[in-house]
C-alpha positions, 0 to 999 in steps of 0.5 A, spaced: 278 853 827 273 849 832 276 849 838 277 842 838 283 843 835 285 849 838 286 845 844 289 839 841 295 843 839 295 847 845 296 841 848 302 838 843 307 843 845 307 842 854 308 834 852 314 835 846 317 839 853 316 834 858 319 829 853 325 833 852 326 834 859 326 826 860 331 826 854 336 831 857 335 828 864 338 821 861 344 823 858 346 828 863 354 825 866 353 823 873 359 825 878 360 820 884 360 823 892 366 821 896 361 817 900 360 814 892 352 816 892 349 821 887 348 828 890 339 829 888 339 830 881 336 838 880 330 840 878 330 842 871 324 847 869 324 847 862 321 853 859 314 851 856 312 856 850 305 857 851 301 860 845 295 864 848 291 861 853 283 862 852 280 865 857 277 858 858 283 853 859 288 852 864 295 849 863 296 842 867 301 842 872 309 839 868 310 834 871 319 833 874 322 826 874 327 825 880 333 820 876 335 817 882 342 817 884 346 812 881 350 807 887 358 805 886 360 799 888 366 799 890 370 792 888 375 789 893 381 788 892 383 782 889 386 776 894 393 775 893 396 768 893 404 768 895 407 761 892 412 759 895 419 758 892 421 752 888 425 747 891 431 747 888 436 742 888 444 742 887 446 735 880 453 735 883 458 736 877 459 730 872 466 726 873 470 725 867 476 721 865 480 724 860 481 720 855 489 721 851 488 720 843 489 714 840 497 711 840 498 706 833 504 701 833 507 697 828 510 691 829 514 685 825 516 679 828 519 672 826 522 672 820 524 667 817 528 665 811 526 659 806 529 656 800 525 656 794 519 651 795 516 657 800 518 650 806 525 649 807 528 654 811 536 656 810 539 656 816 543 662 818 549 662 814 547 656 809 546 656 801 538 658 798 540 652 794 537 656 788 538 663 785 532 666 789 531 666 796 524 667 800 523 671 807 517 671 811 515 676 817 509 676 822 505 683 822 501 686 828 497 693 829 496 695 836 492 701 838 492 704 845 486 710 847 479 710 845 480 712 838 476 718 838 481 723 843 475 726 846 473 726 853 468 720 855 466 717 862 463 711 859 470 709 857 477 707 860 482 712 859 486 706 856 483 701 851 487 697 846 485 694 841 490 688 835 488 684 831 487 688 825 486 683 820 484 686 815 489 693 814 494 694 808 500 694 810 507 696 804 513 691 807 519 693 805 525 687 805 533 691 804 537 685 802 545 686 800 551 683 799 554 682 807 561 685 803 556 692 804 552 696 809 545 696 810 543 703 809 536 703 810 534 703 803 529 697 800 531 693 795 524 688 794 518 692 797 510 688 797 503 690 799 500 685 803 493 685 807 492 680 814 498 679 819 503 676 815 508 677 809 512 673 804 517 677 799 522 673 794 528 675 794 530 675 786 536 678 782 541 676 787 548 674 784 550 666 784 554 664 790 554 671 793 553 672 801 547 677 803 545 679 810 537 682 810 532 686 814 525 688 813 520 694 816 513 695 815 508 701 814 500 702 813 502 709 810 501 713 816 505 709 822 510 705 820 514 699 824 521 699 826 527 696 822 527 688 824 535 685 822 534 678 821 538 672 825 540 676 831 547 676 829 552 682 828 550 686 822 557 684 818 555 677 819 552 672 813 545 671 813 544 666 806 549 665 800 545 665 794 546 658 789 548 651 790 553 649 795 558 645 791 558 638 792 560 634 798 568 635 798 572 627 799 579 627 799 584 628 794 588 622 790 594 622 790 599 618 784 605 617 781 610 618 788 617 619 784 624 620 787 629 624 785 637 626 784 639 634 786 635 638 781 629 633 780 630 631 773 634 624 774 630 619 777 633 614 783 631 607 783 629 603 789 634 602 793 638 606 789 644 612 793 645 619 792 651 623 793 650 628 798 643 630 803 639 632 799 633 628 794 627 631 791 620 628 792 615 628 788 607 625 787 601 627 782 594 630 787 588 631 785 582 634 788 575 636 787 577 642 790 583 643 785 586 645 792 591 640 794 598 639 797 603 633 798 605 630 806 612 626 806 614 622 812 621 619 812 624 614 816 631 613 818 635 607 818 629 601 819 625 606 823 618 604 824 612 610 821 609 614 826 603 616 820 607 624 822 609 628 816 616 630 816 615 635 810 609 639 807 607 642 801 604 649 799 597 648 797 597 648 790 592 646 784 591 638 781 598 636 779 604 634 780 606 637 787 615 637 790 617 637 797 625 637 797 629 633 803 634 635 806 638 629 810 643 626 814 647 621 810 644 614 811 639 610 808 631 612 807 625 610 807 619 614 806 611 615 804 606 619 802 599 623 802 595 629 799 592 633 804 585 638 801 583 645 803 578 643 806 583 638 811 581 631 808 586 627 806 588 621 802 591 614 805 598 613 806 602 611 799 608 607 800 614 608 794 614 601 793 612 595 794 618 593 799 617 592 806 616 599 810 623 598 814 627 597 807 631 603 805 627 606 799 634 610 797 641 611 801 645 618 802 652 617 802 659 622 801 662 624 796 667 620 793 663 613 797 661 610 789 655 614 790 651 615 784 644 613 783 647 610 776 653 607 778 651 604 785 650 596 785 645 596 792 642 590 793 635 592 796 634 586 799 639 584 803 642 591 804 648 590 802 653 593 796 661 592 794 666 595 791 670 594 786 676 593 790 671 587 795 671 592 801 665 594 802 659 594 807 652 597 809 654 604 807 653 603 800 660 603 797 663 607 801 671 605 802 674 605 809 682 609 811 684 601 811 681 599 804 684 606 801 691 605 804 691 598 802 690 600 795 696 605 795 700 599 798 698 595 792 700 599 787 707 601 790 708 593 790 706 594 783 711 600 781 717 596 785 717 590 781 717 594 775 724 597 776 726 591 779 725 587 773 731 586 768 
């Protein structure tokens, strides 16, 4: 081998040390000093193996790297900045006005009661001229509160609301005869929509009398019970039907006069034996209710247009009143007299004058008898068979009778004094 290359080879190993030694250098920790330098890194000899020298060749010195220390910096702390803290500020509590829940009201108002053309109103207590009547009423919904019974600020605490025109409303009408009570009880019911109703009344009774009231409900609030008219409840408020014809005054015909018993007839004029006369007329009325009044004037006594006697009320026909009076001469009229308190006109017995007797009541035994009495109506006198007589129709005096009962015992003497 040359010696050139004996000494590359020598020369090959010192440096891989050196080489070495660098590398161990670099990755060795480092520790810091409390005063933050690095205390001086040791030397660090690495053995070097050496192949035998030659007599003729030195081994260069092995150069040591110092690393130098490393420096710590030492950061400061970093510079706090206080905030301060947030105003705050304090919202006073809200003010809030509690609102009740919401109140409904019903109610129903001027009723009216109306004939069958829905116009003409039947007064309280009059006829509905017809089998049906119609009953009217106004309707009205009034809500007080907010609607909502919730608490809100924004709004009053009470807020009222009407005119709920467009609400369905059941108006329920109980209408019975005023013979019976009202119990609550609808007899007619109808659905209507806006503030009025209008209910026919059918299936009344012809010329019964009813009383009536109504009430009204939306389902879910109903009205109070309204009575119609303001009168008591056990009045009437309409009769169903026609009300009958306008009452005129009765007639009256026929006016008789009669004997005791009323079946023997006395003439104008004539006499009765006693104090008692049945006097009779026919009436008539639209009503078919009637009864007779008699005046009687005594001896020329002018009329007072006063009855003296009545009749019971009685159907049309012919009507008896039975006088009882002093003896004497009678005149007399009559008149029908209806229900109702209308009455015909004052009817004469006869066309004789109003002071001419109509009939004379005389005693018993006086020539009495309206069959055998010879009265001369008109110039009130009357004779007897003996020529005695006079104004009391007939009737003898004491004189005449003693004069007769003379005449016949002059009659009887002569008898037994002729030869």
């Amino acid at each position: 081998m040359s010696n050139a290359l004996r000494t590359s080879r020598i020369l090959v190993f010192p440096i891989l040390a050196i080489i070495v030694a660098i590398a161990l250098a670099a990755t060795a920790p480092t520790s810091s000093s409390p005063t933050g330098s690095a205390p001086p890194a040791s030397d660090t000899s690495t053995p070097t193996s050496t192949a035998p020298k030659p007599a003729t060749t030195s081994t260069p010195p092995t150069t040591t790297t110092t690393t130098p220390p490393v420096t710590s910096t030492t950061t400061p702390p970093a510079s706090t900045t206080t905030t301060p803290p947030a105003s705050t500020t304090t919202t006073p509590p809200t003010t809030t006005t509690s609102v009740p829940p919401p109140t409904t009201t019903i109610t129903v108002s001027n009723l009216k009661q109306l004939r069958s053309d829905g116009v003409t109103t039947i007064p309280t207590g009059d006829y509905s001229n017809g089998p049906e009547a119609i009953v009217t009423c106004d309707i009205a919904m009034t809500t007080s509160g907010t609607g909502s019974g919730t608490t809100d600020p924004a709004l009053p605490a009470d807020t009222t609301f009407s005119a709920f025109a467009a609400v369905t409303y059941k108006v329920y009408v109980e209408c019975v005869p005023t013979s019976k009570a009202l119990t609550g009880t609808p007899t007619h019911t109808v659905a209507v929509t806006g503030t009025s109703a209008s209910i026919t009344l059918t299936g009344l009774i012809d010329g019964e009398l009813y009383h009536w009231t109504v009430y009204a409900s939306d389902g879910t609030t109903t009205s109070k019970t309204v009575s119609y008219g303001g009168n008591p409840e056990t009045d009437t408020d309409f009769i169903c039907g026609n009300p009958p014809p306008t009452n005129q005054p009765p007639i009256i015909s026929a006016p008789g006069q009669f004997e005791a018993g009323g079946t023997i007839a006395i003439p104008t004029g004539g006499s009765v034996v006693g104090t008692q006369v049945y006097l009779k007329a026919m009436l008539n009325d639209d009503g078919n209710s009637s009864c007779l009044e008699v005046e009687l004037a005594f001896n020329g006594a002018a009329f007072s247009g006063t009855p003296t006697y009545t009749s019971p009320l009685q159907a049309n026909g012919q009507a008896t009143i039975i006088a009882v009076l002093p003896l004497g001469n009678w005149a007399w009229k009559c008149r029908a007299r209806d229900a109702q308190g209308l009455t015909s006109n004052w009817m004469s017995f006869d066309v004789n004058p109003d002071t001419a007797p109509d009939f004379t009541l005389v005693a018993p035994g006086g020539g009495g008898g309206s069959s055998g009495n010879n009265y001369n109506k008109k110039s009130n006198t009357s004779f007897c068979p003996w020529g005695i007589g006079g104004s009391a129709g007939g009737m003898h005096s004491k004189s005449a009778l003693i004069a007769a009962l003379a005449v016949t015992l002059l009659a009887m003497a002569a008898f037994k004094l002729r030869p």
